[in-house]
N, C-alpha and C positions, 0 to 999 in steps of 0.2 A: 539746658534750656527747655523748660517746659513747654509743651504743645497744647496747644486747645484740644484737639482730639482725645486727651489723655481722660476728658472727663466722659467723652464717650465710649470709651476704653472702661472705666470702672463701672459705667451704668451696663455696658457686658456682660462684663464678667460677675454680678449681682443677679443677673438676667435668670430666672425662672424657667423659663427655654431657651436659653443658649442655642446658638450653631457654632460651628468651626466659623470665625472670623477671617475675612481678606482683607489686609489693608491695600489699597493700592495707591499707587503714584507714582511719578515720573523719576529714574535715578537722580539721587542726590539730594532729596525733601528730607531727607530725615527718617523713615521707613525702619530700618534696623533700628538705631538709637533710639526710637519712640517706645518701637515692643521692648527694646533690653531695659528698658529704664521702667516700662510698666511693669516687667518678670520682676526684678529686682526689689522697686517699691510696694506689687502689692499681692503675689507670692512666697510662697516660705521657700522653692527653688525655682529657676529658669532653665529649662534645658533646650540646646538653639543647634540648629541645621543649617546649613546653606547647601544648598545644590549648585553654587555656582562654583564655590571653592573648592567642593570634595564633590567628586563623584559617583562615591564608593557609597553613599547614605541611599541615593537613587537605583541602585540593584536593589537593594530591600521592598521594592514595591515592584518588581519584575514577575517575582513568582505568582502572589495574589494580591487582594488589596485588604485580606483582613485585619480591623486594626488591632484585635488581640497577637498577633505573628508580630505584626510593625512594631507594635510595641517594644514587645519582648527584644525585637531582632536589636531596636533601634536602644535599648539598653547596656546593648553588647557592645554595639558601635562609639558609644558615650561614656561607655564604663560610671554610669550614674544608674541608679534607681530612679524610675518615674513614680511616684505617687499619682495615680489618677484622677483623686478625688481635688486632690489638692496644688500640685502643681501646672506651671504653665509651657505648656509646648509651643516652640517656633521653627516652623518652616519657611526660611527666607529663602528668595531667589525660586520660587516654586514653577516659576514659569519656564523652568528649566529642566523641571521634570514632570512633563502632564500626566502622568499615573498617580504622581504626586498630588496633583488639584484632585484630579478626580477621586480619588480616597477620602477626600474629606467627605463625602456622599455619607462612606459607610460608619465613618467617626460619627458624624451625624445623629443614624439612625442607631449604631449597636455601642457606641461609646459617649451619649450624652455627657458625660458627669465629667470628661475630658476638656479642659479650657485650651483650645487650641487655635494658635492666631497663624496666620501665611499673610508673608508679606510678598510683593515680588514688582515689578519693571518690568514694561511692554507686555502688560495682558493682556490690554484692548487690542495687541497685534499680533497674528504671526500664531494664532492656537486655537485649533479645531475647538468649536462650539460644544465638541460631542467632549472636551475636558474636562469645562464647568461643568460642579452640581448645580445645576439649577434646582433654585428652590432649598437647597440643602446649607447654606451658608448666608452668613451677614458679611456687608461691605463696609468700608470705610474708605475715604477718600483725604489722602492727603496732598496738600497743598505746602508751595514755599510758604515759608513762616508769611503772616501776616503783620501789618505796620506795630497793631499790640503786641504781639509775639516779640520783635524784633527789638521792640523797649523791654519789657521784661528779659529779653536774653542780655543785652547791654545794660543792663542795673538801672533800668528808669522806671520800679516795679512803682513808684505814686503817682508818674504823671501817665502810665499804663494805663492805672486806676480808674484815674479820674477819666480819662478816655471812656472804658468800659460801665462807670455806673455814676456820669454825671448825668444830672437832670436837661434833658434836651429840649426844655420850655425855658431854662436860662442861660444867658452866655456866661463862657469861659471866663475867668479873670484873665486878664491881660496879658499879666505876666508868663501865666502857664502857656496861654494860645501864644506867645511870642515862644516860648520854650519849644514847643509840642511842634510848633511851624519850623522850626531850626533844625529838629530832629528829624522830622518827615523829609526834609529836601537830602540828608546822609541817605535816609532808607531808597530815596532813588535814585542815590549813586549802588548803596550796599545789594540791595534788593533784599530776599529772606529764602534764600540756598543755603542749611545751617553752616557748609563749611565758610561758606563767604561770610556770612556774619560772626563770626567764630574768631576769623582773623582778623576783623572790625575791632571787636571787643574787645580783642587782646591789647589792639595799640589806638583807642579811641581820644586817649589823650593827646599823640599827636597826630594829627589831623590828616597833615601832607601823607605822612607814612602810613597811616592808614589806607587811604584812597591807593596808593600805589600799591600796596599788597593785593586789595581789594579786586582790583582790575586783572593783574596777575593771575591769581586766582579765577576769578570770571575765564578771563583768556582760557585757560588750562581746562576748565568744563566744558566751554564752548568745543572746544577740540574732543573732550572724550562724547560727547554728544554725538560729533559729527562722522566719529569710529563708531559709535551706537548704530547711527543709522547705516554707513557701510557692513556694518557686520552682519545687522538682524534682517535688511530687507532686500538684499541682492542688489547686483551690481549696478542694473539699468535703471531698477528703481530707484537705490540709494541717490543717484546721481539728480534724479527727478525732486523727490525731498528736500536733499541739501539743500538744491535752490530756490524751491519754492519757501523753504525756514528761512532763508536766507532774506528772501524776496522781501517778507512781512514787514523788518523797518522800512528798507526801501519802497512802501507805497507810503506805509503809513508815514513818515518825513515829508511824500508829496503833500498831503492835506495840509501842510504849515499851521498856521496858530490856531486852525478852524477846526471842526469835527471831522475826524477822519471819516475816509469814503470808504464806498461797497470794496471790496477788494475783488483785482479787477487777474483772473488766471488767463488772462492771454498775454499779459507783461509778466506771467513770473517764471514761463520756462522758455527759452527761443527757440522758435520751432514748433511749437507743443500748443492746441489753442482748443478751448472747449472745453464745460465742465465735466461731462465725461472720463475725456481723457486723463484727467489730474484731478478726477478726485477719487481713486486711490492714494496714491503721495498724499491728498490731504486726508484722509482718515487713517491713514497709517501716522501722522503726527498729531492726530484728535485723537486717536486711541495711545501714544504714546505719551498723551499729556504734556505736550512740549508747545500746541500753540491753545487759544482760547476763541472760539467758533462762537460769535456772535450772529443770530440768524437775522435779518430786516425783512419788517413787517409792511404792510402798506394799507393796512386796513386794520381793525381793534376787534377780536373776537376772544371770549370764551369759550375752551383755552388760549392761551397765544399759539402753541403748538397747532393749534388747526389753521390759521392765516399763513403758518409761514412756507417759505418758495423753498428750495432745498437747495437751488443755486443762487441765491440774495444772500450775501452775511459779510462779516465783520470779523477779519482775522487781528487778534492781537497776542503778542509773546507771553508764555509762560510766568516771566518771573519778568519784571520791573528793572531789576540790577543786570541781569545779562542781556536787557533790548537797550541800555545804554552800551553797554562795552561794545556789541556785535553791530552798532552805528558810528562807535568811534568819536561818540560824543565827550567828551573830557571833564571829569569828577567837579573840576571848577565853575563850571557853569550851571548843572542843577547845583551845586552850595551857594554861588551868587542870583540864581532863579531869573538869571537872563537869557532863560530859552531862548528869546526871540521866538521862530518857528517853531521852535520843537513844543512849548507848551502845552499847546494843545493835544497832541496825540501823545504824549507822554503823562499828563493829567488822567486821562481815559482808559490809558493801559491800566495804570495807578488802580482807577477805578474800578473795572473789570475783575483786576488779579483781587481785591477786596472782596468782591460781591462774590466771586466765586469761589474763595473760602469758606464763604457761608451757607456752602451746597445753592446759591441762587441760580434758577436758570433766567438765561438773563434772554432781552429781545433789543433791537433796535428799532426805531420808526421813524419812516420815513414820507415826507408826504411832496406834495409837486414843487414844493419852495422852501420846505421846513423840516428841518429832525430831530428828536428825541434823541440822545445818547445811549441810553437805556431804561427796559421796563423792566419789571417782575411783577409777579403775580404773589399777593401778600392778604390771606383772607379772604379770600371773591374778591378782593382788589383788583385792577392795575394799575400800579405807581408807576409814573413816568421819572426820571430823574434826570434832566440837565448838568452838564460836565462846564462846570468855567476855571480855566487856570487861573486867571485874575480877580482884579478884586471888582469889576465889572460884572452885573450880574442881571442886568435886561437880556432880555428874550423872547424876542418875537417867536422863531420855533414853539417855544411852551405853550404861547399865547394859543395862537395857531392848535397846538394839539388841546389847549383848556377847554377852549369855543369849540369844536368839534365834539370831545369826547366826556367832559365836563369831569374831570376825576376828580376824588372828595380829599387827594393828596399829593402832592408833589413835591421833590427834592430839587434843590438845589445846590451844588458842591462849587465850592471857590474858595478863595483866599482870606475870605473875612469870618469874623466869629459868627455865635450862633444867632440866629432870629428866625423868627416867626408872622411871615404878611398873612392872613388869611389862608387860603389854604397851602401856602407855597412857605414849606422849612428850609431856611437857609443853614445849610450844616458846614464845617470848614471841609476841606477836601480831606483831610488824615480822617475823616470820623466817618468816613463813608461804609467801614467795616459795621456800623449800626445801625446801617439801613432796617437790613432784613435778620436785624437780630432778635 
């Protein structure tokens, strides 16, 4: 299953200045299989680390961090020849050895000419600042597969296509947007965790049995997630996390068919009240990449970053397919799309996990009667975008932020095909990955 990432993978490793690359992302995106498959396709060898499986690779950076010695040592360990000019080095699970991170500094500066990628899980937690080279490495960010992704991994690479480079001044033919709309309501049961889509693919002809793997699956990550968090951030805390992870459908289900609200931390631990208190737990699962921190604005400035409150935001799940299962909503009812309540905060999540694929940082707004879903900032822009699960698509809200802030663009996502009123583009809700394309 090819990643989108992969193209900024090759525009890298072409790279004229090069650094040691970090992929990061949350366990289970796909992280390993991205680098093996980019070693594989576009080096003449791959040779691969893990510090989480072997421990014995991580003595090698005890003694110093020269990488003429690592080299060499890490030859002996591989029983392979490294070409340095030519092949591709991988340090997964790096966050397991911080002499490890730290060494990419002096790759850096004394072994340019070295293509070297580190992948790793929970680096935004749990690792002295003084680890990271700053300044000495390129990041990458990956994400669960995205709605494209997830057609291209299940053999739907034409109507993928047409997603990706159809003309957004005309609508869909019919038949596609009836196709493309069938398929997006699978993606949020399957979500785009590759193993969960993997098992999708496998049995996508039958349906039932698919969906039942599917869940299975989901179920079995929700659990090593929730050993994740037991493991890496102690006992009292872990305790605080779980349920605050836990919390996030449970408000977001209260919003019912309408735009989900602020999320509120005095309902998400008992006991436990103020944002102080809990927000550790919540950037220990913001640096984990497991939820998505939407911040609410109340006022429109350049940057957004400068209007926003630091306890105002908008929590929404990681991946799409696992805030189904961990609500115990049942695969048959996003395929019949008779949410009832859930449409709405389930549209939105949808929405979020897309935008922030696309590196968007994203804003909420909200004003004394009225919200935006989401902004970003696109060109000295700011787009506002409206979320409608249906094929209703009035909005007093937009109205309200139009007359106010007069933007020369705004999105619209719902259930109907493409159009264009004046300044306001009606896109279907799967093409939301095009926003900030």
């Amino acid at each position: 299953m090819k990643r989108n990432v992969t193209t900024s993978l090759e525009t890298w490793k072409s790279s004229p200045d090069r650094k040691p690359l970090i992929l990061r992302g949350a366990r289970q995106v796909g992280k390993t299989h991205t680098l093996k498959a980019f070693g594989e396709k576009d080096f003449p060898r791959c040779h691969y680390v893990n510090f989480e499986e072997d421990e014995r690779p991580g003595r090698i950076f005890e003694r110093d961090l020269k990488p003429d010695r690592i080299i060499e040592e890490l030859q002996f360990h591989l029983d392979q020849t490294i070409d340095r000019r030519e092949d591709l080095v991988i340090f997964d699970e790096i966050q397991r050895c911080p002499r490890a991170l730290t060494s990419l500094k002096y790759f850096s500066e004394e072994m340019p000419e070295l293509a070297l990628c580190a992948a790793g899980s929970l680096l935004g937690v749990g690792l002295n600042m003084e680890s990271f080279p700053v300044g000495k490495v390129q990041f990458l960010d990956l994400y669960p597969m995205s709605f494209y992704e997830f057609l291209t991994g299940s053999g739907k690479e034409r109507l993928a296509e047409l997603i990706r480079k159809h003309d957004l001044s005309l609508p869909l033919p019919d038949t596609a947007h009836e196709q493309i709309w069938e398929l997006w309501k699978r993606y949020l049961v399957v979500g785009g965790l590759p193993e969960v889509v993997n098992r999708y693919r496998e049995r996508q002809e039958n349906l039932y049995e698919a969906v039942q793997i599917v869940r299975k699956t989901q179920r079995d990550l929700i659990d090593a997630y929730v050993a994740d968090i037991a493991k890496h951030s102690g006992k009292t805390n872990a305790l605080h996390i779980e349920r605050l992870w836990r919390n996030i459908p449970e408000q977001l289900a209260r919003a019912g068919s309408g735009s989900s609200a602020k999320f509120k931390l005095r309902d998400a631990v008992p006991g436990i009240r103020g944002y102080e208190r809990l927000s550790s737990p919540l950037d220990w699962l913001e640096g984990a990449d497991l939820i998505i921190r939407i911040p609410i604005v109340e006022a429109i400035g350049m940057p957004l970053s400068s209007v926003r409150k630091e306890n105002r935001f908008k929590l929404y799940f990681f991946d799409i397919g696992l805030l189904g299962a961990i609500s115990g909503i049942a695969p048959s009812v996003f395929l019949d799309y008779g949410f009832g309540t859930y449409q709405g905060y389930i549209a939105e999540n949808f929405v979020a996990q897309e935008l922030r694929a696309n590196d968007s940082t994203l804003y909420c707004w909200q004003g004394r009667t009225a919200e935006v879903e989401f902004l970003f900032e696109k060109e000295g822009e700011i787009i506002p975008v409206e979320v409608k699960s249906g094929r209703v698509t009035q909005s007093k809200s937009l109205n309200v932020y139009a007359d106010r802030y007069q933007p020369k663009l705004a999105f619209i996502l719902s259930a109907n095909n493409i159009a264009r009123r004046n300044i306001r583009h009606h896109l279907p809700l799967y093409m939301a990955g095009r926003l900030t394309a």
